[in-house]
C-alpha positions in Angstrom: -66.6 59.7 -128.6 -63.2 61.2 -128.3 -60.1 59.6 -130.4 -56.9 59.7 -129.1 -53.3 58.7 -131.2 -51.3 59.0 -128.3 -52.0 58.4 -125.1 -51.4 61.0 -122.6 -51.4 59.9 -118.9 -52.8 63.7 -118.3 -55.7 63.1 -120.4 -56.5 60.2 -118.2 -56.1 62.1 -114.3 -59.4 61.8 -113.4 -61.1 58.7 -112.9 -59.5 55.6 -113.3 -60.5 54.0 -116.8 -62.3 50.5 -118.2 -60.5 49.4 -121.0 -60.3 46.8 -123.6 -58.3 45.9 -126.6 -58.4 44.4 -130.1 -58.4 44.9 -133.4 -62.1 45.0 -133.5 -62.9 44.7 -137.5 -66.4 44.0 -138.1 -67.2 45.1 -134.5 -69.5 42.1 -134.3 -71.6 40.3 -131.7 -68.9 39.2 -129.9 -66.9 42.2 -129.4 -70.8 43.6 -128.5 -70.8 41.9 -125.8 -67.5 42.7 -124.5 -68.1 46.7 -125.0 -71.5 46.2 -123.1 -69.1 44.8 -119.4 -66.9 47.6 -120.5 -69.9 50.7 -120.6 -71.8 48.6 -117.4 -68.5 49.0 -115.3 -67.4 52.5 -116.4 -70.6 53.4 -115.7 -71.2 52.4 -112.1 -67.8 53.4 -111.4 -67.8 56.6 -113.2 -64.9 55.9 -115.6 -64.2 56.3 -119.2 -65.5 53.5 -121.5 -61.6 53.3 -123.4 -61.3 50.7 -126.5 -57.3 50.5 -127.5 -57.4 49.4 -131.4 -54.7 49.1 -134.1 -54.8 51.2 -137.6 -53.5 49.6 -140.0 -54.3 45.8 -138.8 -51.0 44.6 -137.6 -51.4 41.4 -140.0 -51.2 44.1 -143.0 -47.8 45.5 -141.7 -46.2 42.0 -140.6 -47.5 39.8 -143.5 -50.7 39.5 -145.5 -53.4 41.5 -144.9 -56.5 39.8 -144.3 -59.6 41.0 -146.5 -61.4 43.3 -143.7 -65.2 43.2 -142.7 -65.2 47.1 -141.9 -63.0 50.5 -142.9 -61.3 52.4 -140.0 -64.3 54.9 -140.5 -67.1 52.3 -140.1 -65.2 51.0 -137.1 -64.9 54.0 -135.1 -68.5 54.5 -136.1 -69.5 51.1 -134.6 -67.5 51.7 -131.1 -69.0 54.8 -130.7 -72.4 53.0 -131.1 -71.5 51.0 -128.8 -71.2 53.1 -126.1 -67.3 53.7 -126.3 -66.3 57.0 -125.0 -62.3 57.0 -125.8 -60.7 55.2 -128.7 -56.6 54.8 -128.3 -56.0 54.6 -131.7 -52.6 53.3 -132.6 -50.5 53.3 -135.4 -49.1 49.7 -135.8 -45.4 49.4 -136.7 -42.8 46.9 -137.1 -40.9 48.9 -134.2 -44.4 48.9 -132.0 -44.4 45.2 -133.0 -41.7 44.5 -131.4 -43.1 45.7 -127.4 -43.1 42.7 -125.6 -46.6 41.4 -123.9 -45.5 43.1 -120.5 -44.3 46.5 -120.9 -46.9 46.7 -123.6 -49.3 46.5 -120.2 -47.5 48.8 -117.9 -46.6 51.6 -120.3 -50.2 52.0 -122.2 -52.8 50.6 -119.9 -51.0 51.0 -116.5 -49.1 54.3 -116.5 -51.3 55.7 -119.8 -54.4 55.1 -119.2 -54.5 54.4 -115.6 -56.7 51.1 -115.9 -58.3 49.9 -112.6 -60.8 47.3 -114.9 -59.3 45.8 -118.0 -62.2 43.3 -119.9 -60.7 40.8 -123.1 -62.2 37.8 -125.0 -61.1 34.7 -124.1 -59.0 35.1 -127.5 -57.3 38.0 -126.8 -53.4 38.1 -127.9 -51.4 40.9 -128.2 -47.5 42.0 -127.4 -44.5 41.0 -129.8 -45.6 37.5 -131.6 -48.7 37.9 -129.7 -47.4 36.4 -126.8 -49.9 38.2 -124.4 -53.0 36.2 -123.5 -55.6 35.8 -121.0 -53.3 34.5 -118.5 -50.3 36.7 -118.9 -53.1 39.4 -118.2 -54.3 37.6 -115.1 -50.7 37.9 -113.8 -50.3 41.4 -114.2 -53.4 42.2 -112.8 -52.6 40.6 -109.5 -49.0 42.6 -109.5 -50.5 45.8 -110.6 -54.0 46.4 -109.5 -56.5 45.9 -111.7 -59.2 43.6 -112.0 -59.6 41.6 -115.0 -62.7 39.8 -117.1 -62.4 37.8 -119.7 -65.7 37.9 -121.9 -66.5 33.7 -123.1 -67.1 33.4 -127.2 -70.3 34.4 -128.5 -71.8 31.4 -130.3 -74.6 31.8 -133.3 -75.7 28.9 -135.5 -73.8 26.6 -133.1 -70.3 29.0 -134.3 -68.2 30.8 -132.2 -68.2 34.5 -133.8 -65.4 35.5 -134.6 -64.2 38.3 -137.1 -62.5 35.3 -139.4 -65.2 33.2 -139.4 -67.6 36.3 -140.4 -65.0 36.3 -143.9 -65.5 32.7 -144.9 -69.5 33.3 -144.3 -68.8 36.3 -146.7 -66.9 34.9 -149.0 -68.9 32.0 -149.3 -71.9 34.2 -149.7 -73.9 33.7 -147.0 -75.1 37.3 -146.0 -77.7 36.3 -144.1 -75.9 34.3 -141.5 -73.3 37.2 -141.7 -75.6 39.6 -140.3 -76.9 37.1 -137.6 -73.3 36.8 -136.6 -72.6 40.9 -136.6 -75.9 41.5 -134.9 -76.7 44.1 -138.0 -77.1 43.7 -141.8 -73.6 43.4 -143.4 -72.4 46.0 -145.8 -70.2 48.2 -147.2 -69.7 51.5 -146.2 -67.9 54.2 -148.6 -68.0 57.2 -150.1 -69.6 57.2 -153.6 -66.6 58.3 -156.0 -67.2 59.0 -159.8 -67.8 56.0 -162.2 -68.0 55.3 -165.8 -72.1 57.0 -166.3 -72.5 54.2 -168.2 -75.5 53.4 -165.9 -77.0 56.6 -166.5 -76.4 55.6 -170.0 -78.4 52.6 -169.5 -81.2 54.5 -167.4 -80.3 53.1 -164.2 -78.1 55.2 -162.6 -75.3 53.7 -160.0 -73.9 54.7 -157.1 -70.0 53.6 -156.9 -67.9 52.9 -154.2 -64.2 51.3 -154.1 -63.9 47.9 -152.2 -60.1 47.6 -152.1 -59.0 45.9 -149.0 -62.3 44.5 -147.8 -63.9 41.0 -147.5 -66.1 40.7 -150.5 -69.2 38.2 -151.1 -68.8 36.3 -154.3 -69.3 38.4 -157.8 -73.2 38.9 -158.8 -76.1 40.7 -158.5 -77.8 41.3 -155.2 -81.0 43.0 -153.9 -79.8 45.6 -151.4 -81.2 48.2 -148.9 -78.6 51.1 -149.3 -78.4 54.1 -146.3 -77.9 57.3 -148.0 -78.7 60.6 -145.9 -80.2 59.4 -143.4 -82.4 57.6 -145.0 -82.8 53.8 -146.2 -83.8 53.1 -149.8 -84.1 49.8 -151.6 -82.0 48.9 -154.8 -80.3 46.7 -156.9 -76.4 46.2 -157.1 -73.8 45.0 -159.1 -70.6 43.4 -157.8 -67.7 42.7 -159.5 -65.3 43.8 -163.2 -68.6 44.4 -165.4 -67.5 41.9 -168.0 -69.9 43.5 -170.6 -67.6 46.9 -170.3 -64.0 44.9 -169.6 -63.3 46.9 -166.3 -59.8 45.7 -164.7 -61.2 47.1 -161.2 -63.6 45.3 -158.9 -66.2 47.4 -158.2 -69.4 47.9 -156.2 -72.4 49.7 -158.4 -75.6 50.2 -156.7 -79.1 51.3 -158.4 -81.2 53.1 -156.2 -84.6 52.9 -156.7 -87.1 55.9 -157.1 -83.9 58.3 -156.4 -83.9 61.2 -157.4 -80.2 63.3 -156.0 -76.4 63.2 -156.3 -74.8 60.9 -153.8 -71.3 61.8 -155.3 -68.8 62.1 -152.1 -71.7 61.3 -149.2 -71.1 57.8 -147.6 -73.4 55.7 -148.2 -73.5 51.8 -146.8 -74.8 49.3 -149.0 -76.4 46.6 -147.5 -76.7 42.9 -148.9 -80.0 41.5 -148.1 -79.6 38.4 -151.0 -78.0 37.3 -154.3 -79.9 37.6 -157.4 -77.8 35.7 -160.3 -74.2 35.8 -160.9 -72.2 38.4 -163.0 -72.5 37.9 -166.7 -71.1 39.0 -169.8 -73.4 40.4 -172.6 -73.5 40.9 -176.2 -74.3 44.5 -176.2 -75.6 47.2 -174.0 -79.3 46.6 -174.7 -79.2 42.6 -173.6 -77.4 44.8 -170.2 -80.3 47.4 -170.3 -83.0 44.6 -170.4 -81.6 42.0 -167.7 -81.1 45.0 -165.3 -84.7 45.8 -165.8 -85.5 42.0 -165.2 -82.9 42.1 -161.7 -84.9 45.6 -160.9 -88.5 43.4 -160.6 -86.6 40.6 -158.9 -85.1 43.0 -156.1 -88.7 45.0 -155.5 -90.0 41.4 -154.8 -87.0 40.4 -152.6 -87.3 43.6 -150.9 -91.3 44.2 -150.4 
């Protein structure tokens, strides 16, 4: 998969391209199923598969961020999976907030990218104050050419998937209806940067990755399968301050087990399978040392 910052109507000469657009965070079921009209139609008409996505989220440049369900990394990762071939990547401003719905149209998709098939969800808003929808799109596509699909919601547990309904699931704690509604097990992915070693200290060392800016599960303990490698191996991980230590930073600490390597700067994903017990504060290191050993059985069960 190629990614593009700018888009260059000489990079796009050849066949005329299938596109979408969207922020796509979490890349779940329902922007699945809109990337699998877009890689059937570019492939029968021999096309590019082209997603046009936003970096940072506009909503983090024109007022508060939401908490996001995947990094820019694990994003591109996910469209690639998907069968993407070009990702527009652009860089959201307040000056590229201000592009109406219209010429946003004509001078990216139209003139850039040369789009002869555009496909959206039925939610899909865009231009200055979002003013671009469905049937602005329909419009345009009569006046310039191009045919248009819009993709109906997804629905899973009788919900309508959607990237903000995935972040109350989260936040709430449900993981497991999380993952039904991404169509994969919901983690974290991150490099592992250097921690406290009070784990090793403890005997169980952790692996540690930063969660800043993402959509979090409540604090606690949870059984977790953790990709590392290539590989999958089953653990144990902590999220949250550590009260027994005082840490001021949220954090996300996972114990692999039977590992034996340094993970320090590999990504690594951490995937919640289920919630063991909540974060606790103990007297002293030991009282740590032996409920860790206690969360360790519990996980092996969970996970067997």
């Amino acid at each position: 998969m190629r990614v593009v910052r700018r888009v260059n109507p000489a990079d796009f000469s050849g066949q005329p391209s299938v596109v979408t657009l969207g922020n796509f965070d979490g890349v779940h079921r329902g922007h699945q199923a809109i990337f699998q009209r877009v890689v059937e139609r570019a492939r029968r008409s021999g096309g590019p598969a082209v997603a046009v996505t936003f970096f940072p989220h506009p909503a983090a440049v024109l007022g508060a961020p939401p908490p996001l369900l995947t990094n820019l990394h694990q994003r591109l990762g996910l469209l690639a999976a998907a069968g993407i071939d070009v990702v527009v990547l652009i860089h959201f401003t307040r000056q590229f907030a201000r592009i109406e719905a219209a010429p946003f149209v004509v001078r990216f998709l139209v003139d850039g990218l040369r789009v002869a098939q555009l496909v959206v969800g039925h939610r899909v808003g865009f231009g200055h104050r979002r003013a671009g929808n469905a049937a602005l799109l329909s419009t345009l596509s009569r006046a310039y050419g191009f045919e248009l699909e819009v993709v109906d919601a997804v629905d899973v547990d009788g919900l309508a998937v959607s990237s903000s309904a995935i972040r109350e699931t989260v936040r709430r704690g449900d993981v497991q209806a999380a993952s039904r509604m991404l169509g994969r097990p919901y983690g974290i992915s991150e490099r592992v940067r250097h921690g406290q070693r009070r784990g090793v200290g403890l005997g169980f060392p952790t692996a540690n990755v930063s969660v800043r800016g993402l959509q979090l599960p409540p604090d606690g303990v949870y059984a977790v399968r953790v990709l590392a490698g290539g590989r999958e191996h089953r653990g144990v991980a902590n999220l949250g301050f550590n009260p027994t230590f005082g840490n001021e930073d949220r954090a996300l600490e996972a114990h692999l087990f039977d590992f034996q390597g340094n993970l320090y700067r590999q990504r690594i994903e951490i995937r919640f399978v289920a919630r063991l017990r909540g974060e606790r504060k103990f007297e002293n290191a030991d009282a740590l040392a032996n409920q860790i050993r206690q969360d360790v059985a519990t996980a092996r069960r969970v996970l067997s």
